[in-house]
C-alpha positions in Angstrom: -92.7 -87.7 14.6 -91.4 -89.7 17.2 -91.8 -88.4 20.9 -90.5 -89.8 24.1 -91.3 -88.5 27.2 -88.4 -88.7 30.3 -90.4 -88.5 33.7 -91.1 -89.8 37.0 -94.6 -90.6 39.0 -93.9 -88.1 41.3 -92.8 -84.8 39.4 -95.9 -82.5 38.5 -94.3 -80.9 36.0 -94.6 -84.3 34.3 -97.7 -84.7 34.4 -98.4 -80.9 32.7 -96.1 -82.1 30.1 -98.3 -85.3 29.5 -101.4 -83.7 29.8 -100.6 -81.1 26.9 -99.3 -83.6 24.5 -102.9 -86.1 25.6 -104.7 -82.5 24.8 -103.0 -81.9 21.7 -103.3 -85.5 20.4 -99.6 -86.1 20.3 -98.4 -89.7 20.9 -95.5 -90.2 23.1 -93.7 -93.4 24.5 -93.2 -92.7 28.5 -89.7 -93.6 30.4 -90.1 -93.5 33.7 -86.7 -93.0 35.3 -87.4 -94.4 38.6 -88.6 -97.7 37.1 -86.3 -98.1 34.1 -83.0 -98.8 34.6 -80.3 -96.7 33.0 -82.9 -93.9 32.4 -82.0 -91.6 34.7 -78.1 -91.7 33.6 -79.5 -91.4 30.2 -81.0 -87.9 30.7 -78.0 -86.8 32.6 -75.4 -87.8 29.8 -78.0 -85.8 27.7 -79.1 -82.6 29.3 -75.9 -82.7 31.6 -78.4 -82.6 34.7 -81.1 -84.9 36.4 -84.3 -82.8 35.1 -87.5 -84.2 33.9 -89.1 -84.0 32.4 -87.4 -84.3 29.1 -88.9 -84.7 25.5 -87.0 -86.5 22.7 -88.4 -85.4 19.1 -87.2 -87.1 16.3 -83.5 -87.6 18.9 -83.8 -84.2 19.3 -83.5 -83.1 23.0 -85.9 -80.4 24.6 -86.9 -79.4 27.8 -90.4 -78.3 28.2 -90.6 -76.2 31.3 -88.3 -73.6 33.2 -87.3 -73.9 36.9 -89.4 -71.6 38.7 -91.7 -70.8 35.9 -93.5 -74.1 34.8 -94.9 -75.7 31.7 -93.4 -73.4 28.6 -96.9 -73.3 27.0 -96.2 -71.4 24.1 -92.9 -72.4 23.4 -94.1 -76.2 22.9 -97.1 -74.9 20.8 -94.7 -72.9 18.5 -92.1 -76.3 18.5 -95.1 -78.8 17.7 -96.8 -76.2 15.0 -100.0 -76.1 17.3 -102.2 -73.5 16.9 -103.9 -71.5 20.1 
C-alpha cells in the first residue's frame, strides 16, 4: 500500500493525521504544499478545494477529517483494516 500524505507545517489537523498513521505503523511519503511546488493546485484539481490534509492510497483520494469535527478516527481505522 502506497500512502501519501498532502499537508502543511502549520495545519493541526495534519499533524493528527500523521500521528495516527506513526501510531499505527503505516508508512507514508509527506507533500508539503507550501514547500512543493504545484502541490497545492494538485489537491485542488483533486478534491475540488484547498483542504489538507489529504491522503492518497493506492491513487485513491480520501479525506481524513471533517470540518468542525476533526480527525475521523474510526472511519480511517475501518479504511486501513486497524483493529481498536
Amino acid at each position: 500500500m502506497k500512502v501519501v500524505v498532502y499537508s502543511a507545517y502549520w495545519c493541526r489537523d495534519c499533524r493528527e493525521a500523521k500521528r495516527f498513521l506513526d501510531a499505527h505503523g503505516i508508512p507514508y511519503t509527506e507533500i508539503d504544499i507550501e514547500e512543493t511546488p504545484g502541490a497545492s493546485e494538485e489537491v485542488l484539481r483533486h478534491v475540488g478545494k484547498r483542504a489538507i490534509p489529504q491522503f492518497v492510497v493506492d491513487g485513491q483520494w480520501i479525506q481524513p477529517y471533517r470540518p468542525g469535527e476533526g480527525f475521523l478516527y474510526d472511519e480511517m481505522r475501518e479504511y486501513f483494516g486497524l483493529l481498536r
